[in-house]
The first five atom37 places (N, CA, C, CB, O) and aatype in JSON, in Angstrom:
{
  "aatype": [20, 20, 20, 20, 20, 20, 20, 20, 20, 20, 20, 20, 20, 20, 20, 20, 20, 20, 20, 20, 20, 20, 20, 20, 20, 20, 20, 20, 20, 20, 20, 20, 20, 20, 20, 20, 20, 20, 20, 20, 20, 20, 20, 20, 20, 20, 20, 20, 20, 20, 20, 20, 20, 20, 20, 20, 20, 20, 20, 20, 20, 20, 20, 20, 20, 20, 20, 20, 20, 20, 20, 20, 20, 20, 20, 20, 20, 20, 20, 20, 20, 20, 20, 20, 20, 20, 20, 20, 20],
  "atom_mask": [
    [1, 1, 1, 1, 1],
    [1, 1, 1, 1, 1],
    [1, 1, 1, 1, 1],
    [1, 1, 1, 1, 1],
    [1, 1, 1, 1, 1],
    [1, 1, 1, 1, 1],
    [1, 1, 1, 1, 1],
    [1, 1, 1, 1, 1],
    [1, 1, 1, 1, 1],
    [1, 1, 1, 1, 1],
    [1, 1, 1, 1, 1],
    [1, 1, 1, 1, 1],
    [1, 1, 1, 1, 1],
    [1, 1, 1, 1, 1],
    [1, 1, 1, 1, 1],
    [1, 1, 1, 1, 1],
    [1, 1, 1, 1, 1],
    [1, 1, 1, 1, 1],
    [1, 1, 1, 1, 1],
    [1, 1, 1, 1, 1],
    [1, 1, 1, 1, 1],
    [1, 1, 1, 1, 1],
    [1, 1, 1, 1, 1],
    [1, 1, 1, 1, 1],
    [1, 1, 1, 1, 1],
    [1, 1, 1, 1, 1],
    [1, 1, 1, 1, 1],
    [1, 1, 1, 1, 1],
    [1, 1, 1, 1, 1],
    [1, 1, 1, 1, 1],
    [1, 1, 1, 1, 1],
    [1, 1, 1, 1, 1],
    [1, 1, 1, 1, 1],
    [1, 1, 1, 1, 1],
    [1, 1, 1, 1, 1],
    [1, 1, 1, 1, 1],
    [1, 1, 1, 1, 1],
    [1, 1, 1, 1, 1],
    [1, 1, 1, 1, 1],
    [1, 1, 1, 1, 1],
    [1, 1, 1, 1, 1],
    [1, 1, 1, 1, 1],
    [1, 1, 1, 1, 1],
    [1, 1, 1, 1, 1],
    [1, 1, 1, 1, 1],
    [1, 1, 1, 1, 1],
    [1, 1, 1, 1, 1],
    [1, 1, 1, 1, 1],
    [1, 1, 1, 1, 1],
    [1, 1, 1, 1, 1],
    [1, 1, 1, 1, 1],
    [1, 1, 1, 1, 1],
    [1, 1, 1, 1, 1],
    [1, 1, 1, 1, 1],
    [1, 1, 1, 1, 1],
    [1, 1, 1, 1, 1],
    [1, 1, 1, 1, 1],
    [1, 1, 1, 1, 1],
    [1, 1, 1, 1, 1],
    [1, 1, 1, 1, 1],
    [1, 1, 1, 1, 1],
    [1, 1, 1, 1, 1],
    [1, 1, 1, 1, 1],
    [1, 1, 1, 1, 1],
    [1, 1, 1, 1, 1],
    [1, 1, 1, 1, 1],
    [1, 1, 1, 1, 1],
    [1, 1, 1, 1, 1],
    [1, 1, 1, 1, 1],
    [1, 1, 1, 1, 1],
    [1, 1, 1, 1, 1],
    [1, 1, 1, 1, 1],
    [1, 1, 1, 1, 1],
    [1, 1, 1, 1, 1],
    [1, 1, 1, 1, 1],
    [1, 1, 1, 1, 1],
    [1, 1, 1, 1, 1],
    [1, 1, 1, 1, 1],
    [1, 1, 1, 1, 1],
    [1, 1, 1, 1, 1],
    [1, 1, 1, 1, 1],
    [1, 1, 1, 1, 1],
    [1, 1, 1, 1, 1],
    [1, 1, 1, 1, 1],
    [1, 1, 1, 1, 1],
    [1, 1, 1, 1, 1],
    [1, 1, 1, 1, 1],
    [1, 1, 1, 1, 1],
    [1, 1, 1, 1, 1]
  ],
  "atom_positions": [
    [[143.27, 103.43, 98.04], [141.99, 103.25, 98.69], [141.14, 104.51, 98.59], [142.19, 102.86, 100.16], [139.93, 104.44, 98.38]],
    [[141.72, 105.55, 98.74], [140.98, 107.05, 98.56], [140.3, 106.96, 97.46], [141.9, 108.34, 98.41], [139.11, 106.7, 97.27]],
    [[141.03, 107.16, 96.86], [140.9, 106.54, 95.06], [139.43, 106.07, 95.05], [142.12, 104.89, 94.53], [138.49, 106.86, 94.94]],
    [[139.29, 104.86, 95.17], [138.21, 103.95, 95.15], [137.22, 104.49, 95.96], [138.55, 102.62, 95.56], [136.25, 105.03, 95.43]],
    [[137.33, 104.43, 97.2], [136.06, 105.52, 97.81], [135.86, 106.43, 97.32], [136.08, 106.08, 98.98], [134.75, 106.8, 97.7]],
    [[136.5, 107.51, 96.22], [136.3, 108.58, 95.84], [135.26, 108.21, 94.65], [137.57, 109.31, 95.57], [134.22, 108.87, 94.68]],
    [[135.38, 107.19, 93.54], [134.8, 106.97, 92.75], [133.69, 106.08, 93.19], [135.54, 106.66, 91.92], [132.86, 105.6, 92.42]],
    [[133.73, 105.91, 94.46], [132.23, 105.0, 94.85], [131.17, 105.99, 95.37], [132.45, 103.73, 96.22], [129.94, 105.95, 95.38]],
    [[132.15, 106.96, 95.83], [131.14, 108.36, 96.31], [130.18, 109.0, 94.67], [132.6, 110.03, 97.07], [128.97, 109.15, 94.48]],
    [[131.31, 109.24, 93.78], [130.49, 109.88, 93.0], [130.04, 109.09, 92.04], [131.0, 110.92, 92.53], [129.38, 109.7, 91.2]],
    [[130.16, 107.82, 91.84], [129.04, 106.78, 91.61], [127.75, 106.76, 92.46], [129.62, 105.47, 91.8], [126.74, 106.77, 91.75]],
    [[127.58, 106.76, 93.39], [126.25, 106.86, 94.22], [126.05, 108.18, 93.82], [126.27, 106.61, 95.93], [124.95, 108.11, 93.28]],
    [[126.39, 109.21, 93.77], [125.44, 110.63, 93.36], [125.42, 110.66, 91.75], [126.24, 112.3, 93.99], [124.95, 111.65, 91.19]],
    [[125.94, 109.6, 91.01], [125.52, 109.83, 90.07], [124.18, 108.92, 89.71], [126.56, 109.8, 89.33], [123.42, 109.18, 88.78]],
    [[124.04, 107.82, 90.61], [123.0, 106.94, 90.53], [121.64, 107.57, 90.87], [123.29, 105.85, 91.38], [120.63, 107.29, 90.22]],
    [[121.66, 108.55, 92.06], [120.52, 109.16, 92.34], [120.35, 110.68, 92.02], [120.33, 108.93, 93.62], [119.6, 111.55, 92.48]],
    [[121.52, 110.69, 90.85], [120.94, 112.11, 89.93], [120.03, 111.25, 88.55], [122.7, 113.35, 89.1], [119.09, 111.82, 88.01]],
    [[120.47, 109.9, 88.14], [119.8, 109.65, 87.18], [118.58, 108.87, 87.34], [120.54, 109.2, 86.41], [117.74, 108.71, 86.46]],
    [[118.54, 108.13, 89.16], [117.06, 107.84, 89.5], [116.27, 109.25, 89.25], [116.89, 107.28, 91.17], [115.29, 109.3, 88.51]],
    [[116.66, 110.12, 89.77], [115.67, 111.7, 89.77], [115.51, 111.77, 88.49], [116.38, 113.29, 90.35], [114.33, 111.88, 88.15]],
    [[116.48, 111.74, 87.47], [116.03, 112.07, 85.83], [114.71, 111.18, 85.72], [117.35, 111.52, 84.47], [113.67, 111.7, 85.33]],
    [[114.76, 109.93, 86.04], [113.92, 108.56, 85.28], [112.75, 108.5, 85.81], [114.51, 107.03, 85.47], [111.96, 107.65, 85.42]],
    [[112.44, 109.37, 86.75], [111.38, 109.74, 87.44], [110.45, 110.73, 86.98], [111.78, 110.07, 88.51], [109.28, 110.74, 87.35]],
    [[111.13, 111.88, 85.88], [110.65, 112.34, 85.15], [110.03, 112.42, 83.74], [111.05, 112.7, 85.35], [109.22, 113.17, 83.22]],
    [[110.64, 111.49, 83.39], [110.2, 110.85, 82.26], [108.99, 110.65, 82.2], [110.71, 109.82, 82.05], [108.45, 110.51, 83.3]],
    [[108.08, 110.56, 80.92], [106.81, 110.94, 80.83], [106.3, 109.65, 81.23], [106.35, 111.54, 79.48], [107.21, 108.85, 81.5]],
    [[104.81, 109.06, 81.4], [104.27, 107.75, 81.95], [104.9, 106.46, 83.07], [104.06, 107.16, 80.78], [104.65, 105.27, 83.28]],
    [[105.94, 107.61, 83.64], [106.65, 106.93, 84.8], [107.16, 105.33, 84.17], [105.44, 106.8, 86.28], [106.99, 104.36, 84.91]],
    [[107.61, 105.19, 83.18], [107.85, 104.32, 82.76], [109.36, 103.46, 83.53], [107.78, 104.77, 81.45], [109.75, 102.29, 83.51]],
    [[109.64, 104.14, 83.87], [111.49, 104.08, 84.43], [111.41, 103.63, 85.6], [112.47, 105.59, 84.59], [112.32, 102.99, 86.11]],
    [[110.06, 103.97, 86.34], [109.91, 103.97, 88.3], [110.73, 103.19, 89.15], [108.5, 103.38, 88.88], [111.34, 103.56, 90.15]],
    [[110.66, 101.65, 88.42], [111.43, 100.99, 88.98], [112.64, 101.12, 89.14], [111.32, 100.23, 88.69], [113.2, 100.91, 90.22]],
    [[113.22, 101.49, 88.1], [114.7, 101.2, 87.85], [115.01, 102.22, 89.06], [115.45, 101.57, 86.12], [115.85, 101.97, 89.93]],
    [[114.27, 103.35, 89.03], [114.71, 104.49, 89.92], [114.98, 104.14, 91.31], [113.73, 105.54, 89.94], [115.77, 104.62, 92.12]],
    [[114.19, 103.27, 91.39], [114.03, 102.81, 92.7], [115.32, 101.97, 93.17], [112.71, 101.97, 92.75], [115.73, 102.04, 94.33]],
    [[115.83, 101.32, 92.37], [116.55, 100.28, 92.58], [118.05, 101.72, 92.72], [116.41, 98.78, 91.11], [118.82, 101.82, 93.67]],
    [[118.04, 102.47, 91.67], [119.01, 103.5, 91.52], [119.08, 104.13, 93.11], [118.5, 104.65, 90.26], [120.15, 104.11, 93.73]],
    [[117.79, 104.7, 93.71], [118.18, 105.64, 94.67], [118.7, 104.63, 95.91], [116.88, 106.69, 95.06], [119.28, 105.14, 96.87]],
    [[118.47, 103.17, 95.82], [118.86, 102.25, 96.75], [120.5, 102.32, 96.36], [118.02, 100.71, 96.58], [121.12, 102.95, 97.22]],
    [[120.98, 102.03, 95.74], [122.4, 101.67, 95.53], [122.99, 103.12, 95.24], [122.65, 100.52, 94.25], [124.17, 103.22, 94.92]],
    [[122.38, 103.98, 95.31], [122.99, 105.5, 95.1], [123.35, 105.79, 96.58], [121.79, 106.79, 94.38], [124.48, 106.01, 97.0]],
    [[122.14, 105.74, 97.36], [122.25, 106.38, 99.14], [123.57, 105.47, 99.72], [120.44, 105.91, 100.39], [124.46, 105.92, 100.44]],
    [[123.42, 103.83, 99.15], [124.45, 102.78, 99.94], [126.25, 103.41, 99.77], [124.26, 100.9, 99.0], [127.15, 103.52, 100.6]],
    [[126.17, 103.75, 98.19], [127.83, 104.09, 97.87], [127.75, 105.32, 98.08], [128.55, 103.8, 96.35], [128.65, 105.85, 97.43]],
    [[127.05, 106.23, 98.72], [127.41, 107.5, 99.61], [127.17, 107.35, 100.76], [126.81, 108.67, 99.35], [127.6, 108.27, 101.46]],
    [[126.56, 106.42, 101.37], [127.24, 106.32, 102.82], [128.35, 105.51, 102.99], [126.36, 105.84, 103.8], [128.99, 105.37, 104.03]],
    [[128.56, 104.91, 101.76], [130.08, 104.13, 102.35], [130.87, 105.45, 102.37], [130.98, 102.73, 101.14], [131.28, 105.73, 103.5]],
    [[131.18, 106.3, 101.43], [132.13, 106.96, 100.9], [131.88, 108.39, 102.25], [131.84, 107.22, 98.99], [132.76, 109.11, 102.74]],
    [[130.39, 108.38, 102.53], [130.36, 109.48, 103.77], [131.01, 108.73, 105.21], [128.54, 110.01, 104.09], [131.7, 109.44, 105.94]],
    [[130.8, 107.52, 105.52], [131.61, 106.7, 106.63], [133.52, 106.63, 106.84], [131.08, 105.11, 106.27], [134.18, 106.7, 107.88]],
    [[133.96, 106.47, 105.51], [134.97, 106.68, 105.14], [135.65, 108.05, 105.63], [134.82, 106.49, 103.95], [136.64, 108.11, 106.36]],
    [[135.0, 109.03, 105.12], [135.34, 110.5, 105.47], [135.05, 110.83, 106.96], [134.49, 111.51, 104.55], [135.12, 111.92, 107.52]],
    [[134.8, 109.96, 107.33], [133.79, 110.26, 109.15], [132.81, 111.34, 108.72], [134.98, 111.13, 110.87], [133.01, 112.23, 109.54]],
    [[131.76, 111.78, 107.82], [130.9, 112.7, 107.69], [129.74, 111.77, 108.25], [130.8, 113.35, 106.23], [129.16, 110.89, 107.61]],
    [[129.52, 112.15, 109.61], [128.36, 111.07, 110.45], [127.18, 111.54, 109.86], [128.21, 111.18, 112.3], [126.37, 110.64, 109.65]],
    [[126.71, 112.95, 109.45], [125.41, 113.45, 109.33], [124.7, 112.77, 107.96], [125.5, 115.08, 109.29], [123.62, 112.18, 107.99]],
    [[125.53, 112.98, 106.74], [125.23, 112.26, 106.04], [125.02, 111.03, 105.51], [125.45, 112.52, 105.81], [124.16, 110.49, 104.81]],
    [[126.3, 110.69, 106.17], [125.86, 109.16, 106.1], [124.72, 108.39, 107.51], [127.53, 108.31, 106.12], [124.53, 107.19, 107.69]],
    [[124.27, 109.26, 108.12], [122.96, 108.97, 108.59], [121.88, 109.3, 107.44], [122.7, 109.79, 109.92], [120.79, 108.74, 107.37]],
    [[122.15, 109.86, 106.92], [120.98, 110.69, 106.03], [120.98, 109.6, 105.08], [121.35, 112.4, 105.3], [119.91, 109.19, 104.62]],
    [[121.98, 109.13, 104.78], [122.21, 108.11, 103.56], [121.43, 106.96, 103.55], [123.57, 107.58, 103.49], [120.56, 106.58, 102.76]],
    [[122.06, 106.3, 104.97], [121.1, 104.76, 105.24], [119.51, 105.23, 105.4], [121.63, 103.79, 106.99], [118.49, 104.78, 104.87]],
    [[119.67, 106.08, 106.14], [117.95, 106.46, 106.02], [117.31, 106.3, 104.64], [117.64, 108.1, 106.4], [116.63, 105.42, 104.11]],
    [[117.68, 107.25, 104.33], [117.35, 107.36, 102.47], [117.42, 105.99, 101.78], [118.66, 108.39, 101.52], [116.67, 105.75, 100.84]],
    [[118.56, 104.85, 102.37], [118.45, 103.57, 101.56], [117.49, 103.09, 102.35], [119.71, 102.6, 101.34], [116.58, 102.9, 101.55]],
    [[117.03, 102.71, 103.6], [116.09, 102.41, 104.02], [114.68, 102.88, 103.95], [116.41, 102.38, 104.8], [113.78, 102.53, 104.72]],
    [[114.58, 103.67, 102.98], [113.21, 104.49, 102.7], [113.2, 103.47, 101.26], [113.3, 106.66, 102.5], [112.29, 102.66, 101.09]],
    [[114.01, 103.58, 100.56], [114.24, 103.1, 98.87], [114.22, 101.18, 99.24], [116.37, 103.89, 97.96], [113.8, 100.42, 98.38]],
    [[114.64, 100.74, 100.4], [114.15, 99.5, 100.63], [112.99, 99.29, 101.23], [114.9, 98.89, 101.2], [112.92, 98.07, 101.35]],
    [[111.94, 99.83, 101.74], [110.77, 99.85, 101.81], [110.16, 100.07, 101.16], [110.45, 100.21, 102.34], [109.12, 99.44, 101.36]],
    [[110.1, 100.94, 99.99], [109.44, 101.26, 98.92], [109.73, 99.89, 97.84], [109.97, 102.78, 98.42], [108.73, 99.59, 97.18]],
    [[110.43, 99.41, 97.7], [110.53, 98.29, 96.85], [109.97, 97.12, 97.41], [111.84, 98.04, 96.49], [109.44, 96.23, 96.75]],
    [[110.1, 97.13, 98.57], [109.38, 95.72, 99.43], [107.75, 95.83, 99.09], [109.64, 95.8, 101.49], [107.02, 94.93, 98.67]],
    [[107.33, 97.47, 99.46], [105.99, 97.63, 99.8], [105.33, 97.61, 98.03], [105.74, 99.23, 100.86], [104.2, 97.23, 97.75]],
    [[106.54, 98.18, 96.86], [105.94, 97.67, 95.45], [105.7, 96.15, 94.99], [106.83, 98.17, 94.43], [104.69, 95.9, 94.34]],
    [[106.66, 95.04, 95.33], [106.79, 93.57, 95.29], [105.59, 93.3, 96.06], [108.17, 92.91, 95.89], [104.8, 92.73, 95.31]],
    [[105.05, 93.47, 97.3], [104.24, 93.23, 98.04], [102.91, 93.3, 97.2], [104.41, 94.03, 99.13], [102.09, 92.39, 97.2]],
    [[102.73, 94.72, 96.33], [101.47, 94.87, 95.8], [101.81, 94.36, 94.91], [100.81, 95.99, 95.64], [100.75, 94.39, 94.29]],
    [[102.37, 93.94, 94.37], [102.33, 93.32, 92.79], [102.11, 91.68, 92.65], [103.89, 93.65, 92.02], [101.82, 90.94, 91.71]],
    [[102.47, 91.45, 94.33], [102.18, 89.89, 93.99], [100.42, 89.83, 94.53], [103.48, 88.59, 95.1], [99.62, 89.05, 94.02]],
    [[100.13, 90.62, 95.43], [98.48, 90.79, 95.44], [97.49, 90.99, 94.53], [98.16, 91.66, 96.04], [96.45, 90.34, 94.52]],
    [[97.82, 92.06, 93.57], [97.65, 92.73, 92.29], [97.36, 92.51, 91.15], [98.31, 93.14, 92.05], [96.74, 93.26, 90.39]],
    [[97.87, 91.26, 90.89], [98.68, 90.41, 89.47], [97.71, 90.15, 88.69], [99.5, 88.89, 89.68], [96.85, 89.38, 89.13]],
    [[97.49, 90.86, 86.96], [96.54, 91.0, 86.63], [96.4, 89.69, 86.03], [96.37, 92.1, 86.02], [97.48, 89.11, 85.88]],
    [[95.34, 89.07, 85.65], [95.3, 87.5, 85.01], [95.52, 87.79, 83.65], [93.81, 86.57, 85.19], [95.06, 88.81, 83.13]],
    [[96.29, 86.85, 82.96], [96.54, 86.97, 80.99], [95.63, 86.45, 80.96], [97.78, 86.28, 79.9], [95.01, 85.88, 81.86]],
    [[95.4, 86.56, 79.83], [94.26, 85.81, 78.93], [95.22, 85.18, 78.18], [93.09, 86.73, 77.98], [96.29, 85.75, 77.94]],
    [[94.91, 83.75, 77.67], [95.84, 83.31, 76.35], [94.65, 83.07, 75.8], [97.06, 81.97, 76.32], [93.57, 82.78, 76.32]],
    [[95.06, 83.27, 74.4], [94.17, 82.94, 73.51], [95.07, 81.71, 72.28], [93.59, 84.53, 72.85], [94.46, 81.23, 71.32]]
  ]
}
């Protein structure tokens, strides 16, 4: 079981070292994905910080996923307001 929490821990910090990369990338092309990354990055480090009883962080964690689930709600939100019309030709 350690085992597995251990590799779910550094799965989540590896998810929101490579949301931070994709964020840099030139014309923000990646944004989303990042987004979706720092959501499932904060979740498998607060499992893996709950596990360890590290309370601080894994407060810090859900916070952080609850920031990364508002930000995706509040992007879906504008995009269905937003929605540019195609043209078919």
């Amino acid at each position: 079981m350690k085992l597995l929490i251990d590799v779910i821990g550094w799965s989540g910090s590896g998810f929101l070292i490579l949301a931070y990369g994709l964020t840099l990338v030139a014309h923000n092309k990646y944004v989303n994905y990042a987004k979706y990354l720092n959501l499932f990055g904060a979740l498998l480090i607060a499992i893996n910080c709950y596990y360890y009883n590290a309370i601080p962080s894994f407060v810090s964690n859900i916070i952080w996923s609850v920031m990364a689930t508002l930000t995706i709600y509040k992007t879906k939100k504008r995009e269905r307001y937003f929605v540019k019309p195609r043209f078919r030709m």
